[in-house]
N, C-alpha and C positions, 0 to 999 in steps of 0.2 A: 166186417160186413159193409161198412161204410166206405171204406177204404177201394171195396171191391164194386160197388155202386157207382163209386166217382168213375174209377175206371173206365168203368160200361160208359156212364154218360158221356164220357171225351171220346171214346170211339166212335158212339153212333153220331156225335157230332160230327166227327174228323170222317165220317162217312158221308152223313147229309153232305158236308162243304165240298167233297170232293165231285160228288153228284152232281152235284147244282154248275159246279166249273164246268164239269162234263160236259151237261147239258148246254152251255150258254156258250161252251166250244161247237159242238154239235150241231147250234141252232144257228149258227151265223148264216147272215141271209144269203139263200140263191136265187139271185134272178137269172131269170129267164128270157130270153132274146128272140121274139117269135116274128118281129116285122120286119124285113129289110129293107124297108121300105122310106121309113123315117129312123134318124136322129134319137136315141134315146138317154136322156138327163138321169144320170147316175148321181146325183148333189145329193139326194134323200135318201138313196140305199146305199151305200158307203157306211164304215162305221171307223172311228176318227179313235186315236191315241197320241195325248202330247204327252213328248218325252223332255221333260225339262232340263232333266239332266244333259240329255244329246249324245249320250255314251251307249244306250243300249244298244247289242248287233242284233240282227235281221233274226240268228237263229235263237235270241234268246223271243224277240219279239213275235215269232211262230212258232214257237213252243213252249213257254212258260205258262201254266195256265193264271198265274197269278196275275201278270201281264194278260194276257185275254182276257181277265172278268175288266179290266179298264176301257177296252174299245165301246165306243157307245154311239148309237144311231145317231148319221148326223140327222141336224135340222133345218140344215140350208139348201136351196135346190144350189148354187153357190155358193161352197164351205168356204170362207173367211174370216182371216183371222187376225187380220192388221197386220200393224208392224209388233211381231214379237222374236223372239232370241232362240223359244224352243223347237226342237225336231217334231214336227207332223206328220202321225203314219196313219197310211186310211190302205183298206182293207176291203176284198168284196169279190164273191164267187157267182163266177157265169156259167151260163150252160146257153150252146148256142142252140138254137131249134131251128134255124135255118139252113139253107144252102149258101150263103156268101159266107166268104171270109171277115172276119170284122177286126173294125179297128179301133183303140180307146185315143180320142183327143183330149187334151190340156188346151184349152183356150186362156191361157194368159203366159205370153213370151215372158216376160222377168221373172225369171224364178231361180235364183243362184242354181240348184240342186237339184236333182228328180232324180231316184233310184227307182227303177223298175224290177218287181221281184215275180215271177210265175213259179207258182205249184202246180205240177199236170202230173198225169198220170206215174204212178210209183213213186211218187213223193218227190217226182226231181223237180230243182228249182235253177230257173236260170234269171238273167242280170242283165239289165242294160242300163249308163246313164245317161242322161241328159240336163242341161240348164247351160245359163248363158255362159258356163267356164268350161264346157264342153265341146268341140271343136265343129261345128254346123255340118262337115262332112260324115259327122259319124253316127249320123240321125238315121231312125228306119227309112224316114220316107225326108226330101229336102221340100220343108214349108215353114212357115213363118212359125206355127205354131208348134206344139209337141202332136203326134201321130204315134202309135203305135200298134204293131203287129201283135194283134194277142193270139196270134194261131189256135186258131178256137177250132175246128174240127166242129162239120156238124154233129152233133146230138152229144158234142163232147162237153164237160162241166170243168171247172180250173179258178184255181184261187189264187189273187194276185193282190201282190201288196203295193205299197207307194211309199217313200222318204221322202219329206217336202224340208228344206231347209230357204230361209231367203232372209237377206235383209234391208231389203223391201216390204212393204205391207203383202203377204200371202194369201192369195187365194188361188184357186185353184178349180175353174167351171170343168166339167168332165163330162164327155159323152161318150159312145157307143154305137156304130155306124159302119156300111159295108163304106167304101172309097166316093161311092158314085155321090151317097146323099151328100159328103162334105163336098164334093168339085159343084154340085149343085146347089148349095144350100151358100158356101163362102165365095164362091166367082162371083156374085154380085155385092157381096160386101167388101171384095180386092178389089172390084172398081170403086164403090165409097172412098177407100182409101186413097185409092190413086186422085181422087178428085180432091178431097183434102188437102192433098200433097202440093197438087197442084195449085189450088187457091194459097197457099202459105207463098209459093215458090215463086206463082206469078207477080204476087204484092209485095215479096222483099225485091224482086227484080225492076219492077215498072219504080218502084222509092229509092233505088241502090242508085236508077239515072239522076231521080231527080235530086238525091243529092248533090250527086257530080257535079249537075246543072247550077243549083242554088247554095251548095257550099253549108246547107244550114244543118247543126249537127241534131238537130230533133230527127230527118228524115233515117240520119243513121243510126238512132238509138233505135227507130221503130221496125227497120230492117234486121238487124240483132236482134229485135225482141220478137221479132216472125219467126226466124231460121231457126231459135233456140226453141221456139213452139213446134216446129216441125222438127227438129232431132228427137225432140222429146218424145213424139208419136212415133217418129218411125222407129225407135229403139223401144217403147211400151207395145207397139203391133209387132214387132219381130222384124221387122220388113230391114232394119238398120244390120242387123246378126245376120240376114240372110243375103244381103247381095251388097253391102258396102264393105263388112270386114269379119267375112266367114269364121276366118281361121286366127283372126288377131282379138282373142278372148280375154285378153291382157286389158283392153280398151273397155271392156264394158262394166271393170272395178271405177271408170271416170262418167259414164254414163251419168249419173246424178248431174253433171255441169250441165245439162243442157235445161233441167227446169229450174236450179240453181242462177244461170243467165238470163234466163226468162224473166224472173220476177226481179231480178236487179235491172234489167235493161226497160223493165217496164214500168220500173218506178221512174228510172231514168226518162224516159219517154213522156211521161205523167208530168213531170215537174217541169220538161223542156215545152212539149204542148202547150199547157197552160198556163206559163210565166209564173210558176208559183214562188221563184222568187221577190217577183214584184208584190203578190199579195198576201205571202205569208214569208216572210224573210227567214224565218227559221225554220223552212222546209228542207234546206241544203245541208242544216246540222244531222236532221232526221232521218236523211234520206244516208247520209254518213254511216250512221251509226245502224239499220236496219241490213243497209249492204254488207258491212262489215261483220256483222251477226250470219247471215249468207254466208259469208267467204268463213268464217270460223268453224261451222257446223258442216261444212262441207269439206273442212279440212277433219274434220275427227272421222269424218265417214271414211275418208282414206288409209287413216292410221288404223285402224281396226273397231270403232265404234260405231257400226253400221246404224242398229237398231235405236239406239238413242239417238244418234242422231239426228234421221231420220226425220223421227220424231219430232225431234226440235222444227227440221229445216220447215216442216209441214206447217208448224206452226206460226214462222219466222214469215212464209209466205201467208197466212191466214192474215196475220198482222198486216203484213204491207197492204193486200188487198184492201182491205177494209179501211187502212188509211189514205190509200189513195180516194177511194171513195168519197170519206167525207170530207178529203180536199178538195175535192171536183165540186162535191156541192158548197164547198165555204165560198170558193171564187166562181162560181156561180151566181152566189146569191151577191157576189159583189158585183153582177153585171155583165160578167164574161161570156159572150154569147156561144166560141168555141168549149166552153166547160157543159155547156147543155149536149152538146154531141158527144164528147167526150165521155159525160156521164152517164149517158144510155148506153153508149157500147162497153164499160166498164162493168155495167150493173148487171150485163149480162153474163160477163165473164164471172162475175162474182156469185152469180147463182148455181151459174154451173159450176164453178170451184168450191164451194161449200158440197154441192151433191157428191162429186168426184172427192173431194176428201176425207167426207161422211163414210163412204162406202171405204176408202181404203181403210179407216178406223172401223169400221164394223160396225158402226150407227148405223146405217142400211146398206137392204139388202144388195149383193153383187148383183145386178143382172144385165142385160145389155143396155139398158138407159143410163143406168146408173154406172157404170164402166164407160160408156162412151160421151156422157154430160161435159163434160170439159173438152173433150174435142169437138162436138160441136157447137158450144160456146163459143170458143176461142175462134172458130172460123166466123162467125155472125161477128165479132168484136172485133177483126181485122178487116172483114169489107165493113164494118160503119167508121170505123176507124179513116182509111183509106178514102171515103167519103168526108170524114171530118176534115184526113186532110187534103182535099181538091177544095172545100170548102177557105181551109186557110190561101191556098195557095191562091184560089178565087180573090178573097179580100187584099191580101199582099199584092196580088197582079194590080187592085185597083187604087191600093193606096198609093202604089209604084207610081199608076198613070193620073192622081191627083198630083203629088210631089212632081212628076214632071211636069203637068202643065203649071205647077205652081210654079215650077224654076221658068218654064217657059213667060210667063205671066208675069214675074218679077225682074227675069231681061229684060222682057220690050219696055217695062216701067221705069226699069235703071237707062234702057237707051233714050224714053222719051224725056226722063231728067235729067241725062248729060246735054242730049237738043236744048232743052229748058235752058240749062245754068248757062251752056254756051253763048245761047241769045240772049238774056242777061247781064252776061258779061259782055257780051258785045254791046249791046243797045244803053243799058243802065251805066253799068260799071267802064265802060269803052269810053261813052260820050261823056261821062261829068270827068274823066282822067284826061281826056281831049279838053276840055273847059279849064279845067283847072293848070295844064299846061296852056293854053294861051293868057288865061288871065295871067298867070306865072310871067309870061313875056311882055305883054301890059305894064305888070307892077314893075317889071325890070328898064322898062324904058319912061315907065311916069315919076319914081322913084325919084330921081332927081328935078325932073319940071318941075310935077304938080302936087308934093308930098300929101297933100290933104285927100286927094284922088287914091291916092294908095290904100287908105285905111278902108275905102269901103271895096276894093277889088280883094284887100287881104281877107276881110271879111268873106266874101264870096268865095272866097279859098278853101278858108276853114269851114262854112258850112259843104262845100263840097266832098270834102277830104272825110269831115264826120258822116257823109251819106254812103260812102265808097266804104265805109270800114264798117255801117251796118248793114249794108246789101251783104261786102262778105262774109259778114257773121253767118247772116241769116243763110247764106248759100254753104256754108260750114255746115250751120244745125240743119240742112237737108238732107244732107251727104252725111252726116250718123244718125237720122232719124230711119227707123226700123220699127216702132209699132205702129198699131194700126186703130190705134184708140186716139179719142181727140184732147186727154188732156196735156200732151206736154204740148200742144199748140194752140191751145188756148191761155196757156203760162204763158207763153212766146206773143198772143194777141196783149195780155195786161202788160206785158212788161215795155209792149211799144207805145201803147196809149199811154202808160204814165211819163214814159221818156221826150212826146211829143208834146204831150198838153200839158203836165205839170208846168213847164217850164213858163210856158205863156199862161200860166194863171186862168187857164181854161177848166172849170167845172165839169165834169164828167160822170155820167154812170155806167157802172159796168154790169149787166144781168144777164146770168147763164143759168138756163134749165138743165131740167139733168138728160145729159146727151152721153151718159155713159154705155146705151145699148149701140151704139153709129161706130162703124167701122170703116177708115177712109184711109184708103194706100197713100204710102208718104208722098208722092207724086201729086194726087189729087189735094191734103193737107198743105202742101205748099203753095197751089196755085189758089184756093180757100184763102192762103195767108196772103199772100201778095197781093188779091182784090182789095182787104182788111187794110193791109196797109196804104194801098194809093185813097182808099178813102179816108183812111182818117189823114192821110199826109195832106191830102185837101181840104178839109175841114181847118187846119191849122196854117197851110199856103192861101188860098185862096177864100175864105168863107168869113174869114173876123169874126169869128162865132164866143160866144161866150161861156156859151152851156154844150157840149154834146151826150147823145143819150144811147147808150149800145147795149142792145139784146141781142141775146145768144141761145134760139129754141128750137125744137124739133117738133114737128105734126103731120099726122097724116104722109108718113115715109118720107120727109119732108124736111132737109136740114135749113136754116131761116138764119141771116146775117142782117139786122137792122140797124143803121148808123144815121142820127138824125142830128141835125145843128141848127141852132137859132140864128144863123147870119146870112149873111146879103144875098146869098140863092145867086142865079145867072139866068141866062137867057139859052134855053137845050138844044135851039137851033146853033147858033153861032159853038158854043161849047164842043156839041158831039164829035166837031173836027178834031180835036184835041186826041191825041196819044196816047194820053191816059187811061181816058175814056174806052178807050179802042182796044185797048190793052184788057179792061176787066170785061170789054162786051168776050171778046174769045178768049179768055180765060174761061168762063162762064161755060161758053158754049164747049168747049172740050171736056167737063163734066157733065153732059147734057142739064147743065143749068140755063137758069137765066139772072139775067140783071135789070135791076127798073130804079130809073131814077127820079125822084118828084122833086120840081122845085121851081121856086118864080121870084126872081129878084125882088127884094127885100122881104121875103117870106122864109128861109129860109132853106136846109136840102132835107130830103130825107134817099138815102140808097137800099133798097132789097136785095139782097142775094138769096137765089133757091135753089139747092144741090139736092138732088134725090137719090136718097140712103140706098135705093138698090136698081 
């Protein structure tokens, strides 16, 4: 009796279960198609089966009902499902209640795979494929996207299945629509495109000159890193499959290179832009090893690892982005005023890259923001970019035209110190070398008369001979003098006061303020030194001084030479004749300085000099 009890209960179960299969065959949804009017989003009534295996056929998957209780209502108006490995079959029976013909679109070009299955009337079922290893002429209709003829008949009903394989992240938007509403509804989004296309096309074009022009290899990483953003769209919009290489299907297993190049030549571009060698030196090791992570993963996608990785390369880009980022802001905050532009059009790209890879992970949802986020990011970061760089090429232009007039500026200062040294050596170094050869012929004819005569013309020889060989020094250390700071010439003033006055037992002070902010071209520094020395040469010629006293200050924009001595002073009328004299008034005055002399026989000199610092 027990025996016969279990029995019963496994049948009427094995009855229930067959029922309920029945039923949930039976029940699969039919919509209905009553507007021709509008576009109707099939994402929420579809019913989705992943086959992980990837083996099962078509006739087990429409007839099994074991397989049918697994189909389950989607829940996306946009069914996606990232990057995964298994087969996608969706499902979904129409009944057309209109008079047009209607047709179902896939609006997303990348999709390895699309089998097309219709169940119509007596159970026959017919076959079409399509995806990008499908040959573009063998499409219902020639458009970027997928079209299909569902030969719906009005008032007729049909159940149509789908095979979605990719590996690529999969989704898969689907609509439902006579012809007119798509030519309606996407002719103003194939212009978007077109303008897209165009903003990439025109900014690697107007950069490809200006490289040419200036030779600098940033302009050409940023041209590679456009062109690789527009293959990438026009091969994600279909626009590349449809009118560049219809029938060469072979070419779009290498598709991945073009956002693979992107994000390498955009690091490239990142690190050339903002010198980040200069401010982070181990940005070149980084940027190494990131590319090279690139070129690896994108070598496995080749060999048969689509989905992995994939995977990876998304992430490989997540990295760079976000490292270029807070490169921008590290040399930024060092000052960089190009990293503040750079970082705004980056920050953009970066948001929108996060959106756009979110949704290809299936962290949100597909819809047209979130599908198109990264294209029009990427166009906002190529014209501020493009502005960034009119901005550099602005600064370059002017740095150009400071370094020129600086060269121009440091000729006429090398010309008016070769004039300088030449009258110099004419006047100084000419006339004591004329001196010194007459006296020369003097001591050669007194030599014999009046030998006691001789010693003070020899004399006169050798203080000549030692003036001729510090004039040349001094015209030496003008001709290697190149800064533009005052201390090696004011080492150059002590070391001639101590050589002129130590010797004569003359007492001296030497006081220098601090004149380290005074910037004085080596031209102007020399004619500074040669006032210095005719006056102190005087002070020890002419003055019989015992004490002299020398400050060295700067006030009120104001450079200040004081040279003061406690001896015999002169008379400034009779004096100002003198050469010397004459020599420091235009010296002076070729620095728009001046010179002022105080002094009154048996009172002593005191000399001013005033050069103004700007």
């Amino acid at each position: 009796m027990y025996h016969y009890m279990k029995e019963m209960k496994d049948v009427i179960l094995a009855f229930v279960w067959m029922f309920v299969l029945s039923f949930q065959t039976y029940s699969q949804r039919n919509v209905v198609i009553t507007n021709p009017n509008e576009a109707y989003n099939i994402g929420r009534e579809i019913e989705i089966f992943e086959d992980k295996t990837k083996i099962i056929p078509f006739k087990d998957i429409s007839k099994r009902s074991d397989i049918d209780a697994y189909f389950v209502r989607s829940l996306q108006t946009t069914p996606s499902f990232g990057i995964t490995s298994s087969v996608i079959w969706a499902r979904i029976t129409l009944q057309n209640k209109t008079t047009e013909n209607l047709f179902l679109e896939i609006a997303e070009a990348t999709i390895d795979s699309i089998t097309f299955y219709k169940i119509g009337a007596n159970n026959q079922v017919s076959k079409k494929k399509s995806g990008v290893y499908v040959p573009f002429g063998e499409r219902d209709l020639k458009s970027n996207f997928y079209l299909y003829n569902l030969n719906l008949k009005a008032g007729e009903k049909a159940t149509y299945y789908f095979r979605f394989q990719n590996s690529l992240p999969l989704l898969f938007p689907m609509r439902i629509a006579p012809l007119k509403v798509y030519f309606e509804e996407n002719h103003p989004k194939d212009l978007l495109q077109g303008i897209y296309l165009g903003i990439m096309l025109v900014m690697a074009i107007f950069n490809f000159f200006i490289f040419f022009t200036v030779r600098t290899k940033v302009y050409l990483y940023y041209v590679i890193y456009v062109l690789s953003f527009a293959g990438f769209f026009a091969y994600n919009k279909g626009i590349s499959h449809e009118f560049l290489w219809p029938n060469a299907i072979w070419f779009n297993r290498f598709t991945p290179i073009f956002i693979s190049m992107g994000i390498s030549f955009g690091l490239l571009f990142a690190n050339s832009f903002l010198n980040a060698d200069k401010y982070l030196p181990i940005s070149e090791k980084i940027s190494k090893v990131l590319i090279s992570l690139v070129v690896i993963f994108l070598l496995f996608h080749w060999i048969g690892f689509g989905p992995i990785s994939i995977t990876f390369l998304n992430l490989v880009a997540f990295i760079i982005v976000m490292y270029v980022l807070v490169m921008a802001t590290y040399i930024w905050m060092q000052g960089s005023e190009e990293a503040l532009f750079f970082l705004g059009a980056w920050s953009i790209l970066l948001v929108s890259a996060l959106i756009f890879i979110m949704q290809l992970s299936n962290i949100l949802p597909s819809d047209n923001f979130t599908r198109n986020a990264l294209q029009v990011g990427s166009a906002l970061e190529v014209v501020l970019l493009s502005f960034a760089l009119a901005y550099r090429i602005n600064r370059d232009r002017k740095e150009k035209d400071q370094y020129q007039g600086e060269v121009i500026r440091q000729l006429k200062a090398n010309e008016q110190m070769r004039n300088r040294i030449a009258r110099d050596l004419h006047d100084d170094i000419g006339s004591t070398l004329s001196s010194i050869g007459i006296l020369s012929q003097v001591v050669e004819n007194q030599i014999e008369k009046n030998p006691e005569s001789v010693k003070g013309l020899v004399r006169r020889i050798s203080e000549s001979s030692e003036k001729v060989q510090r004039s040349l020094s001094d015209i030496v250390w003008t001709t290697k003098q190149i800064e533009e700071s005052l201390d090696s010439v004011i080492v150059k003033m002590k070391e001639f006061t101590a050589e002129m006055l130590e010797p004569k037992n003359i007492d001296y002070t030497f006081h220098v303020s601090d004149v380290s902010s005074i910037s004085f071209s080596p031209l102007k520094q020399y004619s500074i030194y040669l006032i210095f020395k005719e006056a102190v040469n005087n002070c020890v010629k002419y003055a019989q001084a015992s004490e002299v006293e020398i400050a060295i200050t700067c006030a009120n924009d104001v450079f200040n030479i004081m040279i003061k001595d406690n001896g015999i002073g002169f008379d400034e009328v009779r004096v100002k004749q003198g050469n010397g004299l004459n020599n420091m008034t235009q010296r002076a005055s070729s620095m728009n300085g001046s010179i002022k002399i105080y002094t009154k026989p048996q009172n002593g000199t005191r000399i001013e000099l005033k050069v103004p610092t700007k």
